[in-house]
C-alpha positions, 0 to 999 in steps of 0.5 A: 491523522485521519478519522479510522487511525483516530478511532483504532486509539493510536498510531499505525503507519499505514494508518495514519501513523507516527511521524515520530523516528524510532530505533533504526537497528533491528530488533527489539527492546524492552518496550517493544517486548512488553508491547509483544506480550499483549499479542492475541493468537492467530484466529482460526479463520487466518489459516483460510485467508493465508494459506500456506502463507500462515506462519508468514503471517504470524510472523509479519504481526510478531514483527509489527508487535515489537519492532513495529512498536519499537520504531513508533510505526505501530502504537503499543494500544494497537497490540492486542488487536493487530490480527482483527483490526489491521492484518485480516482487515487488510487481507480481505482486500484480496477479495476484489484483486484481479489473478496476476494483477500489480498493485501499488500500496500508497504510503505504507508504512508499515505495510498496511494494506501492501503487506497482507495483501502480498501474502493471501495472494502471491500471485500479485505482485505488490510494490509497497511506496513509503516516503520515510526512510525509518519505514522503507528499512523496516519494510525491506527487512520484512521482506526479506525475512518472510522472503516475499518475492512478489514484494517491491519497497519503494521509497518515494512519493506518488507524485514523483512516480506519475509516468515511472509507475503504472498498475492495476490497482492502488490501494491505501489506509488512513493516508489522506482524505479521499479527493487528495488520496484520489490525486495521489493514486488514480495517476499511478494506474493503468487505464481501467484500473482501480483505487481500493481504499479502506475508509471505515466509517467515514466511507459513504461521506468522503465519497459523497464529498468528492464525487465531483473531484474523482470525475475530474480525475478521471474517474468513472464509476466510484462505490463503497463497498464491504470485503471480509463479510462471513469472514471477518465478525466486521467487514472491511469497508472500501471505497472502490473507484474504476478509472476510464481510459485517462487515469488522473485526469488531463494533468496526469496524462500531461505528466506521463507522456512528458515522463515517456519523451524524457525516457525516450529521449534519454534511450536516444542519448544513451545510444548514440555513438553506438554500431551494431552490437552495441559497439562504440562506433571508432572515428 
C-alpha cells in the first residue's frame, strides 16, 4: 500500500486498495448499509465543481459507501470522509486537463481518479483500466447507472495496452512508487502528453528519486504541483510530468511500432482473397 492510501487509515481501490474479493452481485448488505450511514453530505463547493453533473456525484459517493464497502474497494474508515479525501480531491484534477483531451486512469479501482474526473468534465473523454475482474464489474455498473457516456472500462494492465492505447493524459492514485507508475503510464501517451499522479506528502521526495529514471522514460519536464487551492480546505498535490516526442523511452517506441506491423499485418491477412467491395474474390 502506498504511503497516502496508509495515511487515509484504510483501503480504496484506486488508492491503494484491498485485494481482498467481496460480494460480486449488486447491492448492498447490512455492513455496507451501516458503513452508508456514516456518509457526510455533499459540501456546497461540489455543486462548483460538478455542475450539472451533481446529483451523479452524490450518487457516484452513495455507490462507493455501500457497495463500494461491500466489496472491500473502499475501507468502511473511508466513509465519512469520501467527498473531501477522495471524490473533490480527485475532481480537482480537471484543473490541468486540456478541452476534448483523452485520459487513461491506471489502475482504478474503484474509479479513483477516472470517475470524478469524468464527471467535472464531460468533455474528456476517460477510459478507466483495472486489472481485477471484481472492480471492472463494479466500474461498469457505475457507469452504466450515472449513464457516463465519455466513460470506457477496461480490463487489462498497462503493460499489455503499449501500441493498443494511446492518450493525452495518464493519471493514477496510490497505485505504485512514481518511477514504476512512470513505466506503466508514460508508454500509454501520445507524444507531449502528460502523467498527473496524486502523490500527497510524499510528492516532492518521490520525484527527487526518480528523476533520472523519468528522463530514461522520456520524460522531459517533471514538477509537483497543487490543484483545488481556494477550492479545496486542502489542495491536491500531483506530481506532473510532460513527456517529449517518445513517450516511454526506446522500449516503448519498441513496442509500439512492433504492436502497429502486427496490426498492419493482421489488416493484410484480413483482406486478402478479397475484390472490390469487399467481395471474396470466386476462383
Amino acid at each position: 500500500m502506498d504511503t497516502e492510501s496508509a495515511a487515509a487509515g484504510g483501503p480504496v481501490a484506486g488508492a491503494g486498495g484491498s485485494e481482498a474479493e467481496g460480494p460480486a452481485g449488486p447491492g448492498t448488505d447490512g455492513a455496507a448499509d451501516t458503513a452508508a450511514e456514516g456518509l457526510a453530505a455533499a459540501p456546497a463547493v461540489a455543486r462548483e465543481v460538478f455542475g450539472d453533473r451533481f446529483d451523479a456525484a452524490v450518487r457516484y459517493t452513495e455507490l462507493l459507501a455501500t457497495a463500494g464497502v461491500q466489496r472491500g474497494l473502499i475501507g468502511p474508515r473511508e466513509v465519512p470522509r469520501l467527498w473531501d479525501r477522495h471524490v473533490l480531491n480527485c475532481a480537482v484534477l480537471a484543473e490541468l486537463l486540456p478541452p476534448g483531451s483523452t485520459l487513461c486512469d491506471v489502475g482504478s479501482g474503484a474509479g479513483l481518479p477516472g470517475i470524478p474526473v469524468a464527471l467535472a468534465r464531460p468533455d474528456v473523454s476517460v477510459t478507466l483500466l483495472e486489472p481485477l475482474l471484481r472492480r471492472t464489474t463494479f466500474l461498469e455498473e457505475v457507469v452504466r447507472e450515472l449513464g457516463l457516456e465519455n466513460v470506457t472500462v477496461l480490463r487489462g494492465r498497462a503493460e499489455e495496452m503499449v501500441g493498443k492505447l494511446a492518450v493525452d493524459v495518464v493519471t493514477a492514485r496510490a497505485v505504485a512508487p512514481l518511477e514504476r507508475l512512470a513505466g506503466w503510464g508514460l508508454p500509454l501517451l501520445r507524444p507531449h502528453g502528460q502523467m498527473l499522479a496524486l502523490k500527497g506528502d510524499s510528492a516532492e521526495q518521490e520525484l527527487a528519486e526518480s528523476r533520472a529514471g523519468l528522463a530514461k522514460l522520456g520524460a522531459v519536464e517533471w514538477t509537483v504541483i497543487s490543484v483545488g487551492e481556494g477550492t479545496l480546505e486542502t489542495s491536491t498535490r500531483v506530481v506532473q510530468v510532460k513527456a517529449g516526442e517518445s513517450p516511454g523511452g526506446v522500449k516503448a517506441a519498441t513496442r509500439r511500432a512492433k504492436a502497429a506491423r502486427a496490426g498492419r499485418n493482421a489488416g493484410a491477412v484480413r483482406g486478402a482473397g478479397t475484390g472490390r467491395g469487399g467481395r471474396r474474390r470466386s476462383r
